[in-house]
C-alpha positions, 0 to 999 in steps of 0.5 A, a space after each residue: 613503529 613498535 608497540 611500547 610493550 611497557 605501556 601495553 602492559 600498564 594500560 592493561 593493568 589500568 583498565 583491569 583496575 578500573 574494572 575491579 574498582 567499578 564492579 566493587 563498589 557497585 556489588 557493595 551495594 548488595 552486600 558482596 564484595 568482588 572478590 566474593 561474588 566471584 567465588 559465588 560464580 566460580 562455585 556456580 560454573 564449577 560444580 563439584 570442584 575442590 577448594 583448590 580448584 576454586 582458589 585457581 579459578 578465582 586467582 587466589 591462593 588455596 589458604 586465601 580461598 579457604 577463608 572467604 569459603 568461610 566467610 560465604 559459609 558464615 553469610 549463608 551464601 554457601 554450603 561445604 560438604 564432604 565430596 570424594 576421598 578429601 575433596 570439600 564441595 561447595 554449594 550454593 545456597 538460595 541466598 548465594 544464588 540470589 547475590 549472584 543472579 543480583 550481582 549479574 544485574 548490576 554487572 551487566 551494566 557496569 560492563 556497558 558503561 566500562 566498554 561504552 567507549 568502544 564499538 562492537 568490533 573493537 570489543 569483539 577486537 579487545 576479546 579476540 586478543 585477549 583470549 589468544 593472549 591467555 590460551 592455555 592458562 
């Protein structure tokens, strides 16, 4: 029997979307966005990184990221400063780094319920797949 790739492809879509709509509206009761607390944790994983390092790390365009970069500056969440040669560095501040650590909380949970529906092994499976689907990305 051969895989329906088209289906695959949906399904994969589906859960991803699943996943952002959950995520949002649990982190909106924080008073973040997905999209921003994912800024907040690249900025974290990523010390010292330009703004278009970030852009790529969170799947946005570098314009894209530059104006939530300002819009976490504008919140608090974030410090900008000069790095080297024309590199901006961003920072967090106590206030993002507390969304994100608060964000994490609610996380963790969210996770739990989305994949409840699998076993270990079969995320341990899903993971697996996953990541060998994206190596080198």
């Amino acid at each position: 029997m051969t895989t329906d790739l088209e289906a695959l492809g949906l399904a994969i879509k589906r859960a991803q979307y699943r996943n952002h709509r959950t995520m949002d509206a649990a982190l909106r009761g924080i008073g973040v966005s997905l999209v921003q607390w994912d800024a907040l944790r690249a900025i974290e994983r990523m010390p010292g990184a330009s703004g278009h390092e970030l852009a790529v790390a969170t799947f946005q365009s570098d314009q894209a990221f530059g104006t939530l970069a300002s819009r976490l500056v504008d919140r608090g969440f974030i410090v900008r400063s000069a790095g080297q040669g024309r590199r901006v560095a961003h920072t967090l501040t106590e206030a993002g780094r507390t969304a994100l650590v608060e964000g994490r909380q609610l996380a963790t949970g969210v996770l739990w319920d989305l994949f409840a529906p699998l076993d270990d092994g079969q995320r341990t499976e899903l993971l697996r797949s996953l990541r060998k689907l994206t190596e080198g990305m």
